[in-house]
C-alpha positions in Angstrom: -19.6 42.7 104.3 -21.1 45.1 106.8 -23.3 47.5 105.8 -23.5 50.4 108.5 -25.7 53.5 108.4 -25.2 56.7 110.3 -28.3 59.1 110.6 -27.4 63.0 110.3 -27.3 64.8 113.4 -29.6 67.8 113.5 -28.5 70.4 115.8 -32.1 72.3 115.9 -33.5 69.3 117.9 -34.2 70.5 121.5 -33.3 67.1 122.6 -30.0 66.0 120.7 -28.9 70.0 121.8 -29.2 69.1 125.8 -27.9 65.7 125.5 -24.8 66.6 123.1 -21.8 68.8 124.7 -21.7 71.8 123.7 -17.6 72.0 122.8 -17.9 69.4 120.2 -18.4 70.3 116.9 -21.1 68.3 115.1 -20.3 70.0 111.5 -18.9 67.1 109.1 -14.9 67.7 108.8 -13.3 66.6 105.2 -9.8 66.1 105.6 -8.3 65.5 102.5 -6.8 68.6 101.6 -5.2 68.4 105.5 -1.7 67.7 104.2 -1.8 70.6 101.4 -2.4 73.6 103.8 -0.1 73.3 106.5 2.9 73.0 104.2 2.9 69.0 104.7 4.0 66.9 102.1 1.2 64.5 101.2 1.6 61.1 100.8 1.5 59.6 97.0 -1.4 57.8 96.3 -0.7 54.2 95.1 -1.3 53.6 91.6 -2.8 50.3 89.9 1.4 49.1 89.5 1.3 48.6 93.0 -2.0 47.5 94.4 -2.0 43.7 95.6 -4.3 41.4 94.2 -6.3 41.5 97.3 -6.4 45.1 96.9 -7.7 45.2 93.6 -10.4 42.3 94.2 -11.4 44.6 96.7 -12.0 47.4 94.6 -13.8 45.7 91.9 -16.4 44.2 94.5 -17.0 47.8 96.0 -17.8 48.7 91.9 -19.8 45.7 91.6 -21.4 46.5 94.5 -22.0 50.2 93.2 -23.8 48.5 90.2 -25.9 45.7 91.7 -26.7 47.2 95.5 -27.7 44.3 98.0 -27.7 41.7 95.2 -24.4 42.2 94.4 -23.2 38.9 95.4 -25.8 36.9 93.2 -24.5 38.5 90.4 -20.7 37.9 90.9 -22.0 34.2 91.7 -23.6 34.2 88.4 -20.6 35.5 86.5 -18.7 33.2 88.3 -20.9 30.4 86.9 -21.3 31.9 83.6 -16.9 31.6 83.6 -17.3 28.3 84.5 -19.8 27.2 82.0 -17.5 28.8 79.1 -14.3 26.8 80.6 -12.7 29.8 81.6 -11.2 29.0 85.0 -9.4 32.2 85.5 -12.0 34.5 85.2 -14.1 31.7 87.4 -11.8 32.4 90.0 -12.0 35.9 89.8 -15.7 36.1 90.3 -15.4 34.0 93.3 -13.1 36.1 94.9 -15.5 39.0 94.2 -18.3 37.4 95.4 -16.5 36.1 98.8 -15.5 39.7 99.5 -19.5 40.5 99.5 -20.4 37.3 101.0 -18.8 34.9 102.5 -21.1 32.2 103.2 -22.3 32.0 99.5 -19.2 32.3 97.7 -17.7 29.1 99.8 -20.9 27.2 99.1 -20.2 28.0 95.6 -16.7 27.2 95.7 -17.5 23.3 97.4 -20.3 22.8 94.5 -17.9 23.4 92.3 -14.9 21.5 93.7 -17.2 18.0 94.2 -18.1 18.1 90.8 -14.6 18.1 89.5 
């Protein structure tokens, strides 16, 4: 997973105000209430019902992540093992899938220790 950073533009800096154009707005645009102003009908926003699975793996790495920051993976590989020590396969899997959405690399490594001791 890519982590990307943007730094802030600051307008007041001689430098960045010659080497911007002038006609483009460097303000920060939210456009989430887009649809409600103009009379357009917004879309609906999907519910848990119909998420896919990869969707909702998704979403509960980006909350683990939230939690654990940079060692996010190590954690969902520890869960992961922690599943697999209790017998529970399901939730094994699970934390596997979490941990291959944060990394990739570590969570296959995982996954082939775990399939040559079976």
């Amino acid at each position: 997973m890519a982590i990307r950073f943007s730094a802030a533009r600051d307008v007041s800096c001689p430098v960045m105000v010659r080497a911007l154009c002038p006609s483009v707005p460097l303000c920060a645009v939210n456009d989430n209430g887009a649809g409600l102003r103009g009379g357009l009908r917004r879309e609906p926003v999907a519910t848990a019902t119909t998420d896919t699975p990869h969707q909702r793996i998704l979403a509960e790495a980006l909350c683990h992540f939230a939690r654990h920051g940079l060692s996010a993976a190590a954690h969902a590989r520890a869960h992961a093992a922690a599943a697999r020590l209790a017998g529970n396969d399901g939730e094994c899997t699970r934390w596997i899938a979490i941990c291959r959405q944060l990394d990739r690399r570590m969570a296959d490594a995982f996954a082939g220790r775990i399939a040559r001791n079976d």
